[in-house]
C-alpha positions in Angstrom: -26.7 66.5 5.9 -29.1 63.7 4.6 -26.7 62.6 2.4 -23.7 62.2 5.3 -27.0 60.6 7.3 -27.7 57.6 5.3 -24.2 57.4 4.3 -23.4 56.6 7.9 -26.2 54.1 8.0 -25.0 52.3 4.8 -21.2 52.0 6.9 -23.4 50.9 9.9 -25.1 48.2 8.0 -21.8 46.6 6.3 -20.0 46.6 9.6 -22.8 44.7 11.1 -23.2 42.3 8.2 -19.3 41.4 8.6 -19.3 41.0 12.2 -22.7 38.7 12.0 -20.4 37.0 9.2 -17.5 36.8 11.4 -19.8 35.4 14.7 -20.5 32.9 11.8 -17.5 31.9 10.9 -16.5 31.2 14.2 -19.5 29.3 15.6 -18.9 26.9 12.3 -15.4 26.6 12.9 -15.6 25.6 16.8 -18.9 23.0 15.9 -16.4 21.6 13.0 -13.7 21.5 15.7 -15.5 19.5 18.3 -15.0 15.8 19.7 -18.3 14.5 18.2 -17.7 16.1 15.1 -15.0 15.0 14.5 -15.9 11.4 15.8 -18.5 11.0 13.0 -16.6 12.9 10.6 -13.6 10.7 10.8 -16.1 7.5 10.8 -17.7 8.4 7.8 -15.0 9.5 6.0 -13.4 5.9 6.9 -16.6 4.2 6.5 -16.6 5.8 2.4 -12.8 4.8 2.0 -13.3 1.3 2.6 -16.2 1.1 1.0 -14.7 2.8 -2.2 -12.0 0.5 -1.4 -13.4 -3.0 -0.7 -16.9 -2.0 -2.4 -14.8 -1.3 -5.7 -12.9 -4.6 -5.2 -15.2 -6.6 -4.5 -17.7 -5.4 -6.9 -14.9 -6.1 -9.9 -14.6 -9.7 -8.6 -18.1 -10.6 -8.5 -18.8 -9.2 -11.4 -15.9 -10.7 -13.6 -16.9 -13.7 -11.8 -20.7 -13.5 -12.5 -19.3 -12.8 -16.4 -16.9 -15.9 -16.5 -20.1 -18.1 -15.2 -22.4 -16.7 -17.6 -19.4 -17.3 -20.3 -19.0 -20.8 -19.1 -22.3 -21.6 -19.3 -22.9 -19.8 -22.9 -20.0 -21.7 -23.7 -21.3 -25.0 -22.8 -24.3 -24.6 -24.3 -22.8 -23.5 -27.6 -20.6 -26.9 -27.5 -23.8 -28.8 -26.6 -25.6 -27.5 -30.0 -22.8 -28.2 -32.0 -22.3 -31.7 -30.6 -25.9 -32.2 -31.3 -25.2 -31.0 -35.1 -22.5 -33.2 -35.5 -24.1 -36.5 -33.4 -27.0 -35.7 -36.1 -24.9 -35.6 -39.4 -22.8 -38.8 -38.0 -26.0 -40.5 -37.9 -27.4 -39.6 -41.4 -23.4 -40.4 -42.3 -24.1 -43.7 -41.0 -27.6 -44.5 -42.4 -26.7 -43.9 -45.5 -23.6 -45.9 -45.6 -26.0 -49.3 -44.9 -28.1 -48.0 -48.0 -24.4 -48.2 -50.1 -23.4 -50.9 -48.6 -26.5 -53.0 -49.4 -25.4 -56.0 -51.2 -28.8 -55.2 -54.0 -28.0 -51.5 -54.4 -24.4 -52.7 -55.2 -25.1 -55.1 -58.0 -27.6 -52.8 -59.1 -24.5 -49.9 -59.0 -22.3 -52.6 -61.0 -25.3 -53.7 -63.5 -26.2 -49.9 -64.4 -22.4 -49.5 -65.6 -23.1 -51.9 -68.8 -26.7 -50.9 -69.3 -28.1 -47.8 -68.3 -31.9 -49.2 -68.4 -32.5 -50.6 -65.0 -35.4 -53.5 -65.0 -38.1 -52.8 -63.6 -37.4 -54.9 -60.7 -34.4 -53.1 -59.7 -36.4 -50.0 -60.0 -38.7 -51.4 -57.4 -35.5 -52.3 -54.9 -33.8 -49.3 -55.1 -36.9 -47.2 -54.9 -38.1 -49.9 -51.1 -34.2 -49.4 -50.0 -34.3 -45.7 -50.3 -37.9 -45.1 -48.8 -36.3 -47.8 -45.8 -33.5 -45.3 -45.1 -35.3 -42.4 -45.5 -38.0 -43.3 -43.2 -34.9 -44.5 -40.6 -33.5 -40.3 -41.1 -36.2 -38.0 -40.2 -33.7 -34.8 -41.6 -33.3 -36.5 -45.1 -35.9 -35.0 -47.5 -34.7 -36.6 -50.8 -32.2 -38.9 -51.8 -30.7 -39.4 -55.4 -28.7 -42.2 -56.8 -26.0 -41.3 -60.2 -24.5 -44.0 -62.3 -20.3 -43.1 -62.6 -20.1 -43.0 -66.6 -21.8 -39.9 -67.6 -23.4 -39.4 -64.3 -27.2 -39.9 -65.2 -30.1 -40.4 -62.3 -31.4 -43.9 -62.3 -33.3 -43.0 -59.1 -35.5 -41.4 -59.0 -36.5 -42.2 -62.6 -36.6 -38.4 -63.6 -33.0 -39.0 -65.8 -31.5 -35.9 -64.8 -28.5 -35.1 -65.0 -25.8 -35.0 -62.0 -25.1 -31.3 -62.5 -28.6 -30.3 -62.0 -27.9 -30.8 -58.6 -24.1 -30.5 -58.3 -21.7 -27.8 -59.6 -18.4 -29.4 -61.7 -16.3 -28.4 -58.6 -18.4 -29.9 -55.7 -18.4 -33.1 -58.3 -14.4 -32.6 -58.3 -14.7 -32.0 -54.1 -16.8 -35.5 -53.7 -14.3 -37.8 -56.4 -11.3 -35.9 -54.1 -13.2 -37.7 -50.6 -13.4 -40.9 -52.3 -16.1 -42.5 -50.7 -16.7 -40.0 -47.6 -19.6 -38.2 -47.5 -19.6 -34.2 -48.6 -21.4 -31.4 -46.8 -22.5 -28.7 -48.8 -24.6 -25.6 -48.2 -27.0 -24.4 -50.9 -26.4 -20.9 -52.5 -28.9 -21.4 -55.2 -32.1 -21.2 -53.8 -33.8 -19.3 -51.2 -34.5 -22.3 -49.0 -33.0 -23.4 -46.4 -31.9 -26.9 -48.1 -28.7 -28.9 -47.0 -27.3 -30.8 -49.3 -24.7 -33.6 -49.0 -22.7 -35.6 -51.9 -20.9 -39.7 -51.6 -19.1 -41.2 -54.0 -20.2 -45.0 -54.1 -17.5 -47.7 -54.0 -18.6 -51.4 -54.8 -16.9 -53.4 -52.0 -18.0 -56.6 -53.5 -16.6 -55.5 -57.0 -12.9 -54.8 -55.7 -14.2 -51.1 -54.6 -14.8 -49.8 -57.9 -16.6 -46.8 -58.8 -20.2 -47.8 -58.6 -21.9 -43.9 -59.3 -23.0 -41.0 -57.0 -25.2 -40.3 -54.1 -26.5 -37.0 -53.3 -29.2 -36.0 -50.8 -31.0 -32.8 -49.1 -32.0 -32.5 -45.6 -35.2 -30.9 -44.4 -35.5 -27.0 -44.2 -36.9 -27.5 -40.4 -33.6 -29.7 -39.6 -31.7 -27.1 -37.8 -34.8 -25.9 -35.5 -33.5 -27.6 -32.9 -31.2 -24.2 -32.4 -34.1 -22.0 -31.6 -35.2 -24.6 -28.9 -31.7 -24.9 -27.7 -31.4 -20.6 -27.2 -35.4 -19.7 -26.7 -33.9 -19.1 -22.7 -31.6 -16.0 -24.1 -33.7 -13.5 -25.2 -33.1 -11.5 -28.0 -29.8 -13.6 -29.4 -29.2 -15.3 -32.5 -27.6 -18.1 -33.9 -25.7 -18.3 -37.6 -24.3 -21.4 -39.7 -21.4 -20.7 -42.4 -19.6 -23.4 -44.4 -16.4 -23.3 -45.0 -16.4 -20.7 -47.7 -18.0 -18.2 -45.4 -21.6 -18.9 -47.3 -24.4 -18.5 -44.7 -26.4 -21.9 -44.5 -28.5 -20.7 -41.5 -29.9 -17.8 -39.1 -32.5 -17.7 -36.5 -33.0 -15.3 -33.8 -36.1 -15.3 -31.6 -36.3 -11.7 -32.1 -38.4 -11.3 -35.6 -36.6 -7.6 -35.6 -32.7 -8.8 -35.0 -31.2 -9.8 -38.7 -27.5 -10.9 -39.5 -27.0 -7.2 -40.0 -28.0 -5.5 -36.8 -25.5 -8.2 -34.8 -22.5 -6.3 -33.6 -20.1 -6.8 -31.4 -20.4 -3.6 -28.9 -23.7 -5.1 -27.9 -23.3 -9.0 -28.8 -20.9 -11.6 -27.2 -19.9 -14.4 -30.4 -19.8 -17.7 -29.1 -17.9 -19.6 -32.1 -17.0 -23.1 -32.9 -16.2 -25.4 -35.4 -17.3 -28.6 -36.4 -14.6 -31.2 -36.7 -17.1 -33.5 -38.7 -18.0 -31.0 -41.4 -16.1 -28.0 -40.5 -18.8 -25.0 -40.7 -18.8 -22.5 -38.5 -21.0 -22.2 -35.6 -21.9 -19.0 -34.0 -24.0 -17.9 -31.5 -24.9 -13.8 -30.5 -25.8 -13.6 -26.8 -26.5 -9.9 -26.4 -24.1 -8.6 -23.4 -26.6 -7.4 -21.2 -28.1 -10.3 -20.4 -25.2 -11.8 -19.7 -24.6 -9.0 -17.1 -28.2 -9.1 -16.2 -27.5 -10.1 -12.5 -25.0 -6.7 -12.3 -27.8 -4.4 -11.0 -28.4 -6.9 -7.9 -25.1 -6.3 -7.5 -25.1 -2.9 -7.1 -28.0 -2.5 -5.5 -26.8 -4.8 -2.7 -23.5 -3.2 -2.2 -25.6 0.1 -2.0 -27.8 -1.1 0.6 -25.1 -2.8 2.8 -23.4 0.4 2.2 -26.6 2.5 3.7 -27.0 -0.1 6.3 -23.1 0.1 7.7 -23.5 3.8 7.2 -26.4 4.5 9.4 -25.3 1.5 12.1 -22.2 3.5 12.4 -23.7 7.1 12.6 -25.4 5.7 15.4 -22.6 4.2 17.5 -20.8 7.5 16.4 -23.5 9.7 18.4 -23.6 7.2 21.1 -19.6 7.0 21.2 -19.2 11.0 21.2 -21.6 11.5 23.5 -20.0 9.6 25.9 -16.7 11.3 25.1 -18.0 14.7 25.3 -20.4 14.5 27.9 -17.8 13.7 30.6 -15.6 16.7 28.8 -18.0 19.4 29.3 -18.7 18.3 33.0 -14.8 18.8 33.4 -14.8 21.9 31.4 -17.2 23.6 33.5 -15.5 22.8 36.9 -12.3 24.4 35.3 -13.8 27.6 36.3 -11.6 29.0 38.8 -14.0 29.9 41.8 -12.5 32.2 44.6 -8.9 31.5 43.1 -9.2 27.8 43.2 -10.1 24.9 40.7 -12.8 22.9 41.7 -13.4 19.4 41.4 -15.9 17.0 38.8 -17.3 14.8 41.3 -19.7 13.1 39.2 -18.9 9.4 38.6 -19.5 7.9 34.2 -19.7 4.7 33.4 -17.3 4.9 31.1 -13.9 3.8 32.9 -11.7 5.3 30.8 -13.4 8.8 31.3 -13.6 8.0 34.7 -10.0 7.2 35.3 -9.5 10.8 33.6 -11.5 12.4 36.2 -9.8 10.9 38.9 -6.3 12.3 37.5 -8.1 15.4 36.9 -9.1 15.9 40.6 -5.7 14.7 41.6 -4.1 17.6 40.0 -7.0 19.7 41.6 -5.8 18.5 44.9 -2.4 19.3 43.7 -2.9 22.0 41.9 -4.4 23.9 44.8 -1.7 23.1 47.9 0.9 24.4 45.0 -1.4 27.6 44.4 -1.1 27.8 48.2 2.7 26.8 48.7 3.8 29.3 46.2 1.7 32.4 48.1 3.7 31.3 51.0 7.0 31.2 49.7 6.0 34.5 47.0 7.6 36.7 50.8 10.7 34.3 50.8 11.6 34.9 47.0 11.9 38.1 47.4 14.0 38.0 50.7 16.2 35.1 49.0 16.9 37.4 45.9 17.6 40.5 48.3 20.4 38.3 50.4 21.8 36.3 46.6 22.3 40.6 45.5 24.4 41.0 48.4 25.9 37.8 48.7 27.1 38.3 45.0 29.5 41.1 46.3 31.4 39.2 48.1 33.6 37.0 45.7 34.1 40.0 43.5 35.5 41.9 47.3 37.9 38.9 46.9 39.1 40.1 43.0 39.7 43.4 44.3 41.4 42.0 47.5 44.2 39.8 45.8 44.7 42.5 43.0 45.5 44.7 46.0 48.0 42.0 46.8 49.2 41.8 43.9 50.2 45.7 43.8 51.6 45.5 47.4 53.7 42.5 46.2 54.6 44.8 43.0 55.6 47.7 45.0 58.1 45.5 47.4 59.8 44.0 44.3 58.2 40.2 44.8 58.0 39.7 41.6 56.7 35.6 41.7 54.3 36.0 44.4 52.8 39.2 42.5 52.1 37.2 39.2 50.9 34.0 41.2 48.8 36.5 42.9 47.0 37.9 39.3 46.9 34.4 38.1 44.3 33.7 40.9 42.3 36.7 40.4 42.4 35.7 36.6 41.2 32.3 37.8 38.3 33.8 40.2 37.3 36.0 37.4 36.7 33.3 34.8 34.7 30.9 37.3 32.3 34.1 37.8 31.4 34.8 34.3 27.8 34.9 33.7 27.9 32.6 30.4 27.6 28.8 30.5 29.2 28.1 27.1 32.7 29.4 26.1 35.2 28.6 23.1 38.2 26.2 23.1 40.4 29.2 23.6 38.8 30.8 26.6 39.1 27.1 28.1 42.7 26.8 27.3 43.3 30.4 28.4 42.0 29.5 32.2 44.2 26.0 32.4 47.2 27.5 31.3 46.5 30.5 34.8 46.0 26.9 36.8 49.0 25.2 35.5 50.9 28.9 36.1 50.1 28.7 39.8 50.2 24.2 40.1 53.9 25.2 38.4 54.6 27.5 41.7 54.1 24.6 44.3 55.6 22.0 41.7 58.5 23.6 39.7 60.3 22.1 36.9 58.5 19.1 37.9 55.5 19.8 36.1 55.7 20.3 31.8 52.8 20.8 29.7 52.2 20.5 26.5 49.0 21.6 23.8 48.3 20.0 20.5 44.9 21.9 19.1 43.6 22.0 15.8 43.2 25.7 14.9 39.7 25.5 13.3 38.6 24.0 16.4 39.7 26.8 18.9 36.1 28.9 17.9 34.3 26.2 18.9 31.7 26.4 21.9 31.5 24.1 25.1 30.4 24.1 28.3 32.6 26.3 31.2 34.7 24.2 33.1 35.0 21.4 30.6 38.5 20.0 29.9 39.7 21.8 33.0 38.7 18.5 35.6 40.9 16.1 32.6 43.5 18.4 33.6 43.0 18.8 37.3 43.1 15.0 37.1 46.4 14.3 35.9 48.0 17.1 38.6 46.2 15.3 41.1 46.9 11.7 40.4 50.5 11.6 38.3 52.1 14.9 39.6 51.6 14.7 43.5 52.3 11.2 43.3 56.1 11.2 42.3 59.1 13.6 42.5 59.9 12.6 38.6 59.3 15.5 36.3 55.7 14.8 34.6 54.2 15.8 31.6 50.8 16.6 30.9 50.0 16.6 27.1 46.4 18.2 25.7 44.9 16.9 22.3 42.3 18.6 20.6 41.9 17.5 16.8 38.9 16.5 14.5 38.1 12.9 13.9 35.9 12.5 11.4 32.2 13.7 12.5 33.7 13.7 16.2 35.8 15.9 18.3 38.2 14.6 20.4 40.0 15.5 23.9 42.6 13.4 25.3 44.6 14.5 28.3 47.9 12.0 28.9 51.1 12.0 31.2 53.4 9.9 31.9 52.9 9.5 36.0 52.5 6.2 37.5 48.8 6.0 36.6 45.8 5.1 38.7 45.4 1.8 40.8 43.1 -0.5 39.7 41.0 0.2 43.0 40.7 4.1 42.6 40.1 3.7 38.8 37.3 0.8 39.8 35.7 3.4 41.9 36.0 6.0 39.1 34.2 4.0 36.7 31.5 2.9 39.4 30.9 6.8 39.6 29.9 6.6 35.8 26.8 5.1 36.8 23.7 6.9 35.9 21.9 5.8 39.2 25.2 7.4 41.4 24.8 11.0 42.2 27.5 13.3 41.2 30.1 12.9 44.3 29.0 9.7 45.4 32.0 7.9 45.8 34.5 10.4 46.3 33.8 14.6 46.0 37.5 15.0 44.6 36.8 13.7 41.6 35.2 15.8 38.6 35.5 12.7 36.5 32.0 12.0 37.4 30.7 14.9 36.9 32.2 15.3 33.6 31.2 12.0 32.7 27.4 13.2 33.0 27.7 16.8 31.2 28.7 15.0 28.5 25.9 13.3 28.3 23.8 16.0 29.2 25.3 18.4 27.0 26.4 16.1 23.3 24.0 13.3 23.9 24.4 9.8 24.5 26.4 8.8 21.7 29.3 10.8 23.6 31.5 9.0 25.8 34.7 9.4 28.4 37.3 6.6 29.0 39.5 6.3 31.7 43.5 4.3 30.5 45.5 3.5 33.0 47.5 1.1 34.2 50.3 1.5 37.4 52.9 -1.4 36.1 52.8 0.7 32.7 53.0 4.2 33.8 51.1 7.3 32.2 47.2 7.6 32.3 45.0 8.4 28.9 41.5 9.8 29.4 39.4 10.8 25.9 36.9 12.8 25.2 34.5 12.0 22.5 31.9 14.2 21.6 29.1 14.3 18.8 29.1 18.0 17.0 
């Protein structure tokens, strides 16, 4: 017994768990569901599109732009270095062509190719011209003059030889410029030393070769690149000749060397001098260049926040001016006393207000309906009583005219007798309870109207049908091709005392069925078929213009039934007889 005990209490528990889960899931559900809710749901959600949206866009424009300005402007520097480098060299270029084409250096140049012991007063000139130039070009360091024939030094006065200073193929590289001046870089010793190479040409002696002048340029000469980046931080700059040799690196990071430079975390800026052709390049680490990306963010962000909170705000204000209004109107929905009752309170909100006023309107409404239909709850029932017994009386008149019609068989009057079961065929067919009927069924009830129109006309009136058999299945309204038919008895038969055929079309055309109904009568005057048309009119009534004719009436089943895009047409003229009408109906 203990155990069934706290077994029951354990099935108690569970059930109350799920229905407190249940309560739950409902309250959640109908808080989600409600017009404030969803107000500042939908905002935000919209808010975080467009901001994904125009946040994302934007953000990749201004950054690519901030990138192609900080590009730029790397760029521009590194073409401002280089031009520097090159104005430099162009003027050391040009210094040192005055010092070759002195007029004393030259005769010294053409004396020293006789006599390779210079006086000592040509020792004294070269040695004043040299110190002139080099005191003119602050980057030259040293400055040696060869003779041409066995290319000795003859200044300064230390007779070395040409290829202490010079390999055989720079000597080769300088002969090749013939007279232009020779950048090299120096591979031989752990300084930073520049060195540069001319081959002299007398002018005054018909340009002959007057001997060799080589120089080196200060260690400190390319500084000027540490000044020129000291603004990036961390970056580095790197000169190469044209062999790929380094001549030069600096960074103004003591910890950065040629080797830790790569190009995940480095942007190269190179260029090349068209004066000596070395390669400049320049390592501006990428996230400095993308320094100002952050900001970026952090703005967007913020504006983000801002927009966000501006709009949560006008969301709550917004909803509670929807919803507000709302649950005034939903509390006076309570039917008191079998009546609604109307919000009378007035918003300021004219939307909500012009709501209220529709809302009390159907109150108003609403309530003289409520009491109309209590009134006339008595008279339903009485109506319904007297349309039971009113209903008896057409089928008393089947029963009647089939007694006829066996009266008329007993007495042997044949014609009368079957005109007489036509009619109760006909009476039948009108009372059938459904509204739609096939082809067949319709055809079935024309041909019993014909049957008794043939006993007051004769041989006068022929008919004729022309149906496609698929179509004979096929579903329409009761009483459909029956007023085409009545039409043509009415207007072509009674109008002559020629014999008239009536002729009934029924085939497929294309997506369409269509109905024609032709004779051969003397068709419709103008007049009468002006009036038939005017009853087409969708503001006529059915009846309008003249209660014998069904055209009208047909005219708007058709549209009521198949639509629009169906359509009747009325073809007749009186000095060509015969009258066309067609049916065209959308399936």
């Amino acid at each position: 017994m203990c155990f069934s005990l706290f077994f029951d209490m354990i099935i108690g528990e569970l059930r109350f768990r799920k229905d407190f889960q249940y309560e739950n899931t409902l309250f959640l559900r109908s808080w989600i569901l409600k017009t404030s809710t969803l107000i500042i749901f939908s905002t935000l959600v919209t808010m975080l599109i467009m901001f994904l949206i125009i946040g994302s866009s934007l953000y990749r424009h201004l950054s690519a732009y901030i990138l192609e300005q900080s590009t730029k402007y790397t760029d521009s520097i590194a073409e401002q270095v280089q031009q520097r480098l090159n104005s430099t060299l162009s003027e050391i270029d040009s210094n040192i062509q005055q010092l070759c084409n002195d007029i004393q250096i030259q005769n010294i140049l053409y004396r020293s190719q006789n006599n390779n012991v210079l006086s000592s007063e040509d020792q004294m000139t070269l040695r004043q011209k040299v110190m002139e130039t080099l005191n003119y070009t602050d980057a030259v360091q040293q400055i040696e003059i060869y003779t041409a024939a066995s290319p000795h030094q003859i200044y300064p006065f230390a007779q070395k030889s040409i290829f202490d200073f010079l390999t055989k193929t720079e000597l080769d590289l300088i002969d090749e410029q013939n007279g232009k001046i020779v950048w090299l870089s120096n591979t031989k010793q752990e300084n930073s030393y520049i060195r540069a190479g001319k081959r002299l040409l007398l002018s005054d002696y018909q340009f002959v070769h007057g001997g060799y002048l080589v120089m080196l340029l200060r260690p400190d000469f390319l500084e000027f690149f540490q000044e020129d980046f000291q603004q990036f931080s961390n970056s580095a700059v790197f000169l190469k000749d044209t062999t790929g040799n380094l001549i030069y690196f600096s960074s103004n990071n003591p910890e950065i060397s040629i080797d830790t430079v790569t190009s995940k975390s480095y942007r190269f800026v190179t260029s090349t001098s068209a004066y000596t052709n070395w390669e400049l390049t320049i390592c501006i680490p990428l996230d400095l260049l993308n320094q100002d990306l952050p900001w970026l963010n952090q703005t967007l962000l913020a504006t983000f926040g801002m927009g966000a909170t501006l709009s949560l705000f006008f969301c709550l204000l917004i909803a509670r001016m929807i919803s507000a209004p709302i649950r005034d109107m939903k509390k006076a929905m309570y039917i008191s006393n079998g009546k609604l009752q109307k919000n009378l309170k007035v918003y300021w909100n004219s939307d909500m207000n012009e709501l209220n006023l529709h809302y009390n309107q159907l109150v108003d409404k609403n309530n003289e309906l409520i009491q109309e239909v209590f009134e006339k709850e008595i008279m339903k029932t009485k109506a319904e009583i007297e349309a039971l017994q009113s209903q008896v009386n057409p089928h008393f008149i089947i029963n009647a005219l089939e007694s006829v019609y066996w009266c008329l068989i007993k007495k042997g009057d044949l014609e009368n007798s079957q005109i007489m079961l036509s009619l109760a065929r006909l009476f039948r067919y009108i009372l059938k309870a459904n509204d739609w009927i096939s082809i067949q069924e319709e055809l079935d009830f024309i041909d019993e109207y014909l049957q008794i129109e043939k006993f007051r006309f004769g041989q006068k009136l022929q008919w004729s049908y022309d149906v496609e058999p698929s179509l004979k299945t096929m579903l329409i309204p009761k009483l459909f091709i029956h007023p085409l038919i009545e039409n043509s008895v009415k207007h072509a038969v009674e109008a002559t005392s020629t014999t008239i055929r009536i002729h009934l079309l029924i085939r497929q055309k294309q997506s369409d069925v269509e109905i024609v109904v032709s004779d051969n009568g003397m068709g419709i005057s103008q007049d009468v078929l002006d009036q038939i048309l005017l009853s087409f009119q969708d503001d006529k009534p059915v009846g309008s213009v003249s209660q014998s004719y069904g055209l009208a009436n047909l005219y708007k089943r058709i549209h009521l039934y198949f639509g629009e895009t169906s359509s009747l047409s009325v073809e007749s003229c009186p000095d060509y007889p015969g009258t066309r009408i067609r049916v065209q109906i959308k399936q």
